[in-house]
C-alpha positions as CSV (number, residue, x, y, z in Angstrom):
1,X,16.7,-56.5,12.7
2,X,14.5,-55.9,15.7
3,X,14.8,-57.0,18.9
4,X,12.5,-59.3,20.9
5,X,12.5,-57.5,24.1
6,X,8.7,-56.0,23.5
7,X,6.2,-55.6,26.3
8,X,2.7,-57.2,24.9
9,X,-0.6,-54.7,24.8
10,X,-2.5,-57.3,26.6
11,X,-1.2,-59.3,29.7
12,X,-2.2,-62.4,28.5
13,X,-0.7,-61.8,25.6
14,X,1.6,-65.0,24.6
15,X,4.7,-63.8,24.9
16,X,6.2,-63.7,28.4
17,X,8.8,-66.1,26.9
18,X,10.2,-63.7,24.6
19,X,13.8,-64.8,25.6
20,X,13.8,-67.8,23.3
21,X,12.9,-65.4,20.5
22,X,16.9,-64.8,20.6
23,X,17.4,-68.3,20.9
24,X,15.6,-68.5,17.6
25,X,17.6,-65.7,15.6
26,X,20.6,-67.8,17.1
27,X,19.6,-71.0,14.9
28,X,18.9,-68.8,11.7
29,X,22.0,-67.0,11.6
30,X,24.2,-70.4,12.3
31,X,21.9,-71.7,9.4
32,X,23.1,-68.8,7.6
33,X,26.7,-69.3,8.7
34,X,26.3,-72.8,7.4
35,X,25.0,-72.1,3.9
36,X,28.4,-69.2,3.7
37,X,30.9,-71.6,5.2
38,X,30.6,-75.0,3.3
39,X,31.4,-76.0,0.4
40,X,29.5,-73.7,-2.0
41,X,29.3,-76.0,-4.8
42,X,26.6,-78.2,-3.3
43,X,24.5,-76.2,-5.2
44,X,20.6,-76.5,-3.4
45,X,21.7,-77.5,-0.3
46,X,24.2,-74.9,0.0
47,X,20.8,-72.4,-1.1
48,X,18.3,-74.0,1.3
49,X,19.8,-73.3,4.3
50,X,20.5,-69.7,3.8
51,X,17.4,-69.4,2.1
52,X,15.6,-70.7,5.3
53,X,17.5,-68.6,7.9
54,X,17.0,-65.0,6.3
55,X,13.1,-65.8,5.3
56,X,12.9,-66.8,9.5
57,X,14.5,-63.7,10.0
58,X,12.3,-62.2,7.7
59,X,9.1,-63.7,9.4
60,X,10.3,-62.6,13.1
61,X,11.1,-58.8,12.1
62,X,7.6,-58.6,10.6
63,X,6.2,-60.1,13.6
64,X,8.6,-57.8,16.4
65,X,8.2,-54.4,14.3
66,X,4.6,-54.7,13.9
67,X,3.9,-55.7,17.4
68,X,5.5,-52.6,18.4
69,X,3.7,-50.4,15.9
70,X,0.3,-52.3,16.8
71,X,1.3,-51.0,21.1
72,X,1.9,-47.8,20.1
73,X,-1.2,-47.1,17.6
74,X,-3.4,-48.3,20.5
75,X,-1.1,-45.9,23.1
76,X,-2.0,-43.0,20.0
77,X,-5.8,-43.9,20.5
78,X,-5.5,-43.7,24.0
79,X,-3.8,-40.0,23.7
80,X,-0.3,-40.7,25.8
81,X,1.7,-39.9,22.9
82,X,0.9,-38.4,19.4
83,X,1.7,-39.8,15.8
84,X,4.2,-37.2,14.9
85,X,5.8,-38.3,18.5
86,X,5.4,-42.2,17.5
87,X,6.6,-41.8,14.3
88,X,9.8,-39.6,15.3
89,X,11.1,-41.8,17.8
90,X,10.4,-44.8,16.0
91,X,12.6,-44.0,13.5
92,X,15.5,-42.3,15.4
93,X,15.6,-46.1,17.5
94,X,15.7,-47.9,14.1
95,X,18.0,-45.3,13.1
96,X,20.5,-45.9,16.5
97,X,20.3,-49.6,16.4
98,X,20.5,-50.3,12.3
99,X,22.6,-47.9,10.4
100,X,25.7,-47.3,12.9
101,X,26.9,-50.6,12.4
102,X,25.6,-51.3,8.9
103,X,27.5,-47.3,7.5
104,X,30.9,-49.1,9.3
105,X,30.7,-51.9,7.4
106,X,29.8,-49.7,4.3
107,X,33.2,-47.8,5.4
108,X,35.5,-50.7,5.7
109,X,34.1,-52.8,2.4
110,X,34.9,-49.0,0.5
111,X,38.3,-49.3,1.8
112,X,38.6,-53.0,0.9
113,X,36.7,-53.8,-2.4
114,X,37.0,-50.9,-4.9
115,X,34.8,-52.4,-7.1
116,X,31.6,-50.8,-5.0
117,X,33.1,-47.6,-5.3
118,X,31.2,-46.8,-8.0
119,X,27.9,-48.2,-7.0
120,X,28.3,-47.1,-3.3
121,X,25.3,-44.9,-3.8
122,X,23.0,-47.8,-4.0
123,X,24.7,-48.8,-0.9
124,X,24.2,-46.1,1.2
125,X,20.4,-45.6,0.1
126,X,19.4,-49.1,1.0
127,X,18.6,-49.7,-2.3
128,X,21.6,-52.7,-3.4
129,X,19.1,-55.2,-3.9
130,X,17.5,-53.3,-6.9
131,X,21.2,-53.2,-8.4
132,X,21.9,-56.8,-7.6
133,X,18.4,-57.5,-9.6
134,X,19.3,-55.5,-12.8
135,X,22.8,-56.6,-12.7
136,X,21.9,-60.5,-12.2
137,X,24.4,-60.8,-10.0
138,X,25.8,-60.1,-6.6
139,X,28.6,-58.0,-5.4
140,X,28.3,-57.6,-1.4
141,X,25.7,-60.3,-1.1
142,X,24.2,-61.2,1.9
143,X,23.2,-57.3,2.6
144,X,20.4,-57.5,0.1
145,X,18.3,-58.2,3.2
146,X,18.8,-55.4,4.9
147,X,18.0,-53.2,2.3
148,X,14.5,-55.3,2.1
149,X,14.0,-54.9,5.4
150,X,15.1,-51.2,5.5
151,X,12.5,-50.6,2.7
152,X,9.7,-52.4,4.4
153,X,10.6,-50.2,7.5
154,X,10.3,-47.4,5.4
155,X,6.6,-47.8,4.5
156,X,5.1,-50.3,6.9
157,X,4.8,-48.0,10.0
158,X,2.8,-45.1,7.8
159,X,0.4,-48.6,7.5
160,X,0.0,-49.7,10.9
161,X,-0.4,-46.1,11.9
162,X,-2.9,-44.3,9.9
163,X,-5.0,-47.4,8.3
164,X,-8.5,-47.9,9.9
165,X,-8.1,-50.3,12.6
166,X,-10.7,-52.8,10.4
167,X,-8.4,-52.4,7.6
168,X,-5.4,-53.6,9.2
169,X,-5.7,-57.0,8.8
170,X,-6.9,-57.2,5.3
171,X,-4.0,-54.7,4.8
172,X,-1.5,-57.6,5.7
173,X,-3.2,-60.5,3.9
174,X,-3.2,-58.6,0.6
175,X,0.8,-58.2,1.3
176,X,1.1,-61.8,2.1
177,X,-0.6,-62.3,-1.5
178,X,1.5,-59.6,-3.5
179,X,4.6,-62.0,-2.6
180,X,3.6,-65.3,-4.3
181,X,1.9,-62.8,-7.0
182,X,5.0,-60.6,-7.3
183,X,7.7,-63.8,-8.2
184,X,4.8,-65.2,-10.5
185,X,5.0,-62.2,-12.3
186,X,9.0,-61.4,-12.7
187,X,9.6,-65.0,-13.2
188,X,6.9,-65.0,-16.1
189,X,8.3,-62.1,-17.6
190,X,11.9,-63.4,-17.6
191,X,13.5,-62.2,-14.8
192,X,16.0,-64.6,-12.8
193,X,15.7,-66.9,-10.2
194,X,18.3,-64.6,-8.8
195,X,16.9,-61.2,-9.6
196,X,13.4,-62.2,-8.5
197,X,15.1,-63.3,-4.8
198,X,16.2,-60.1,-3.7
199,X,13.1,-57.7,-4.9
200,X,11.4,-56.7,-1.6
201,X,7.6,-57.1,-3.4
202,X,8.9,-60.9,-3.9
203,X,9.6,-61.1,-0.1
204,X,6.4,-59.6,1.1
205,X,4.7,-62.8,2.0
206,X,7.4,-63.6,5.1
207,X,7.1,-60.0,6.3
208,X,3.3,-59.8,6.3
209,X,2.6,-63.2,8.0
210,X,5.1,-61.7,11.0
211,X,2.8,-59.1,10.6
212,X,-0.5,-61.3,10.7
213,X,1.1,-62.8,13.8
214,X,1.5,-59.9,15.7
215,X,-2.4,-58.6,14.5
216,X,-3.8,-61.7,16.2
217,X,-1.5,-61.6,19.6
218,X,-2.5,-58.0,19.8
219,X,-6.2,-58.4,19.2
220,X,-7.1,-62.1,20.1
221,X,-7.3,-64.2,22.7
222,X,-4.5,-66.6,23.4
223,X,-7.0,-69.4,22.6
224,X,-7.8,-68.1,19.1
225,X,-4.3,-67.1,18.5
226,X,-3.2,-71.2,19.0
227,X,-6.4,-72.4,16.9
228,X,-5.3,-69.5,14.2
229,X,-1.9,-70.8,13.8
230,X,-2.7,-74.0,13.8
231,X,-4.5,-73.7,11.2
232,X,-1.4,-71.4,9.5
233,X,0.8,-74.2,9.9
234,X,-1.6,-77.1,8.9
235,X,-1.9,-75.0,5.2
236,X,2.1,-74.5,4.9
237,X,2.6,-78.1,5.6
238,X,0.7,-79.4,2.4
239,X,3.1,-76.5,0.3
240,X,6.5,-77.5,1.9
241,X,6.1,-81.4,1.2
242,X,4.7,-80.5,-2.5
243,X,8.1,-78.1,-2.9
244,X,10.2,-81.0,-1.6
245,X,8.6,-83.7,-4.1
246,X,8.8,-81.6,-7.1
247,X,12.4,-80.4,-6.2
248,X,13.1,-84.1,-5.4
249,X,11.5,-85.4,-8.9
250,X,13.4,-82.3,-10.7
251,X,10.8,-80.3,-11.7
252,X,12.1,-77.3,-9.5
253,X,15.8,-76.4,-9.3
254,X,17.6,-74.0,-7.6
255,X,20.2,-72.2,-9.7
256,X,20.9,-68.6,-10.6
257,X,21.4,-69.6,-14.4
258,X,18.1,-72.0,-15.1
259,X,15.2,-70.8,-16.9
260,X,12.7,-68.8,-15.4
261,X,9.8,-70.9,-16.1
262,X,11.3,-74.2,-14.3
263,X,11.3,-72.2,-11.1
264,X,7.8,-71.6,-10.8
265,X,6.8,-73.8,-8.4
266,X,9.5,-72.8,-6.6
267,X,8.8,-69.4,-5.9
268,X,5.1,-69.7,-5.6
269,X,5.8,-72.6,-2.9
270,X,8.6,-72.8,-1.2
271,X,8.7,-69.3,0.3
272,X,5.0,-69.0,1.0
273,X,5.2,-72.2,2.6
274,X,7.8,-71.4,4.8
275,X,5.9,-67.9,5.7
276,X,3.1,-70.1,7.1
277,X,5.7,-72.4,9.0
278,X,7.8,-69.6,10.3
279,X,4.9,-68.2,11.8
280,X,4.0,-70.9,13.6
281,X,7.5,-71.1,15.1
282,X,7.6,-68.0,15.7
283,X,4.2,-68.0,17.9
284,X,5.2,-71.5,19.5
285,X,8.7,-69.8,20.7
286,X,7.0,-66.6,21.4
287,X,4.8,-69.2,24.3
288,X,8.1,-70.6,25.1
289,X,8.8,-74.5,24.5
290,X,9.5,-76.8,27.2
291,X,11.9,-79.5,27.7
292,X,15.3,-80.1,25.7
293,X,14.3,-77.6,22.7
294,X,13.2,-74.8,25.4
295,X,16.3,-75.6,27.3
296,X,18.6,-75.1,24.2
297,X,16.2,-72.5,23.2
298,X,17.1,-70.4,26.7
299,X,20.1,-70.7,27.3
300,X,23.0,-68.1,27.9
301,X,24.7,-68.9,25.2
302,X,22.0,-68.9,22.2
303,X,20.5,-66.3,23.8
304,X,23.5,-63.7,23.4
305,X,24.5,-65.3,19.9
306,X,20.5,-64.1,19.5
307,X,21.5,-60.5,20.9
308,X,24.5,-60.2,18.4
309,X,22.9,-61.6,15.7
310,X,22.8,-58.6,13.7
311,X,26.6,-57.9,13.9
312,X,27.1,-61.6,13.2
313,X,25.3,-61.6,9.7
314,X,26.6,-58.3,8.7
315,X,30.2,-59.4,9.6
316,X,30.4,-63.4,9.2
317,X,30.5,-63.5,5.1
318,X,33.8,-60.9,5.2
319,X,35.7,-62.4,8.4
320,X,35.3,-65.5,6.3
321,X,36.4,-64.1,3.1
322,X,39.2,-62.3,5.0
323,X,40.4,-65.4,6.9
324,X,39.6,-68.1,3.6
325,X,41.3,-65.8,1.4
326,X,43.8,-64.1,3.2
327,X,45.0,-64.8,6.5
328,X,45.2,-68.7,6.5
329,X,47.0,-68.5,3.3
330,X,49.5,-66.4,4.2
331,X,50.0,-68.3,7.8
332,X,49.9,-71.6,5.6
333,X,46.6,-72.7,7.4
334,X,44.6,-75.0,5.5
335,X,41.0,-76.5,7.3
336,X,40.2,-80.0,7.2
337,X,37.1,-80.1,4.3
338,X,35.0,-80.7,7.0
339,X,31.7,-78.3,7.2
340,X,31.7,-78.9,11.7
341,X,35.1,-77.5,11.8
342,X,34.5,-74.3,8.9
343,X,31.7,-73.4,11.2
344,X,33.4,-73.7,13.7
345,X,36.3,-71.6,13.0
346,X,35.1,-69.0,11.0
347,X,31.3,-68.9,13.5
348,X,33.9,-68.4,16.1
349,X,36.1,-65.9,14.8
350,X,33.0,-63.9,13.2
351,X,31.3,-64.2,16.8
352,X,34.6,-62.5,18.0
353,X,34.3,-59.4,15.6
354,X,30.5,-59.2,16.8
355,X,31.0,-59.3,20.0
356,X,33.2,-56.6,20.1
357,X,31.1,-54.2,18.0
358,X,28.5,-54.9,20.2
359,X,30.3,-54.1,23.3
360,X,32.0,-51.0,22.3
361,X,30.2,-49.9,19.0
362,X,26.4,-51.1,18.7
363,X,25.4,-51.5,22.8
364,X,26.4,-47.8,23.8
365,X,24.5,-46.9,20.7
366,X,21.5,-48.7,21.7
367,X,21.5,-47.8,25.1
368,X,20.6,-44.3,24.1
369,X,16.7,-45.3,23.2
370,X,16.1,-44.6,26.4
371,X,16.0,-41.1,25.7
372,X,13.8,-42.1,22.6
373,X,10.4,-44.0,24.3
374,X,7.9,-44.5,22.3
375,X,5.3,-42.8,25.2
376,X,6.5,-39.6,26.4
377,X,7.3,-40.0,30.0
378,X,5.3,-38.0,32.4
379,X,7.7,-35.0,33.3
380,X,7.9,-34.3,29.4
């Protein structure tokens, strides 16, 4: 997942209040935590809110990489660096702050759950949500995202990059079309609800409207950037409440065995709309809220659950499993059935695991990017 610390092309640029960007990634992985930790057979509700947290995720990681890819095509034009310079270090940074962390986990669920053994290969080539879509079912589930988002790395930067620059932005509108297109299509032509999720194609739309986002910070003023995603946010609206009164009136329904046909409004509306939405929270953060919400927003301690976010969704769904399963049973600990107090306990204890992989795995990791700029410095 990328981070939000990114210096913006122009200085009026909205976002000099980058810090609540973490703030942000804070409330989508406890919305994530809350959709793993509950009681699982509340069926929708259980969905919706890990549905909502990885498409914010999605939305922001379109909107961070791209802005970053959008700095250093203009530095390319300006000649202080060179593609084959941008392109090297842009991976070897993806590479030092993604795979370390996510090849551990790969080590330690080998260890744990033979039943990957034999598909580790779709593992370790990013490639698990393709299996988890012909197999109709999951086996390490949440990390389907990363290999989404490991895909969309894979291809988006040759995009940014070498496109014409008029070609950029009609580049990312068609990808924001392919989504709603691509889960017409599967669902159609009888793939799952479930199958259709995971496919990256089907996931475009949230990726590209990060990527729209980051287009019109770059290239427009901060005036036109608020009217734009106004506007953005005034056509998800009208989608959202639609989803909700056709999911309330049972025309859609969320559930890995129904019919592929019933879900059709579903996936046409409900993650397109919350593209548009997303990325208007995601600009109105970027600005930086005031009062109580850009208090919460701010402070310390969203803002370093926002830091460790990505060794708290690659961790939280196993510490649980571990502790649920396992531990508590053994120690003759049962929890209350009371969703505050599952949160609470197994946030906390997964917050524990990620802080310590951040501390003395992931952080000294990361801190070597500094020998990886994305501009040479001037003595090279």
């Amino acid at each position: 997942m990328a981070t939000a610390n990114v210096r913006p092309i122009q200085e009026s640029a909205p976002l000099q209040h980058m810090i609540q960007l973490d703030g942000l990634r804070a409330l989508a992985v406890i919305a994530v935590f809350y959709a793993h930790f509950k009681n699982q057979e509340t069926g929708a509700e259980y969905f919706q809110w890990g549905w909502a947290g990885v498409h914010l995720f999605f939305v922001l990681s379109g909107f961070l990489i791209t802005r970053i890819l959008l700095e250093c095509r203009e530095k390319v034009a300006q000649s202080q660096t060179s593609l084959w310079f941008t392109f090297k270090n842009f991976y070897i940074r993806r590479f030092l702050r993604i795979f370390p962390i996510y090849y551990l986990f790969l080590l330690v669920i080998f260890i744990g759950m033979p039943k990957i053994r034999e598909d580790i290969w779709w593992y370790l080539t990013y490639l698990q949500n393709i299996k988890f879509a012909m197999d109709n079912q999951f086996v390490v589930g949440h990390i389907w995202t990363l290999a989404v988002e490991e895909q969309f790395y894979l291809v988006w930067p040759f995009l940014i990059l070498w496109l014409p620059k008029r070609a950029l932005l009609p580049a990312m509108i068609l990808a924001v079309a392919i989504g709603p297109l691509s889960r017409i299509y599967f669902t159609a032509t009888g793939w799952s609800t479930f199958s259709t999720m995971v496919l990256t194609p089907c996931n475009l739309d949230t990726l590209a409207m990060g990527s729209i986002l980051a287009w019109l910070t770059t290239y427009k003023t901060p005036d036109q950037v608020a009217s734009i995603c106004r506007k953005i946010l005034f056509a998800g609206i009208p989608l959202g409440i639609y989803y909700l009164y056709a999911q309330n009136t049972g025309e859609t329904r969320i559930s890995r065995d129904a019919q592929p046909l019933s879900e059709l409004t579903y996936f046409v509306l409900a993650d397109l709309a919350a593209a548009l939405i997303f990325t208007w929270v995601i600009y109105r953060t970027s600005i930086g809220f005031r009062g109580p919400l850009g208090m919460l927003l701010s402070c310390k301690p969203m803002t370093y659950l926002g830091k460790i976010s990505y060794g708290l969704y690659v961790y939280h769904y196993h510490v649980h499993a571990a502790l649920e399963r396992k531990l508590f049973p053994r120690l003759g600990i049962e929890l209350p059935e009371s969703e505050i107090i599952k949160l609470l306990v197994y946030g906390g204890a997964a917050t524990i695991v990620a802080s310590l992989s951040w501390h003395f795995f992931e952080k000294p990791l990361n801190n070597m990017k500094r020998h990886f700029p994305y501009v040479p410095r001037r003595e090279e």
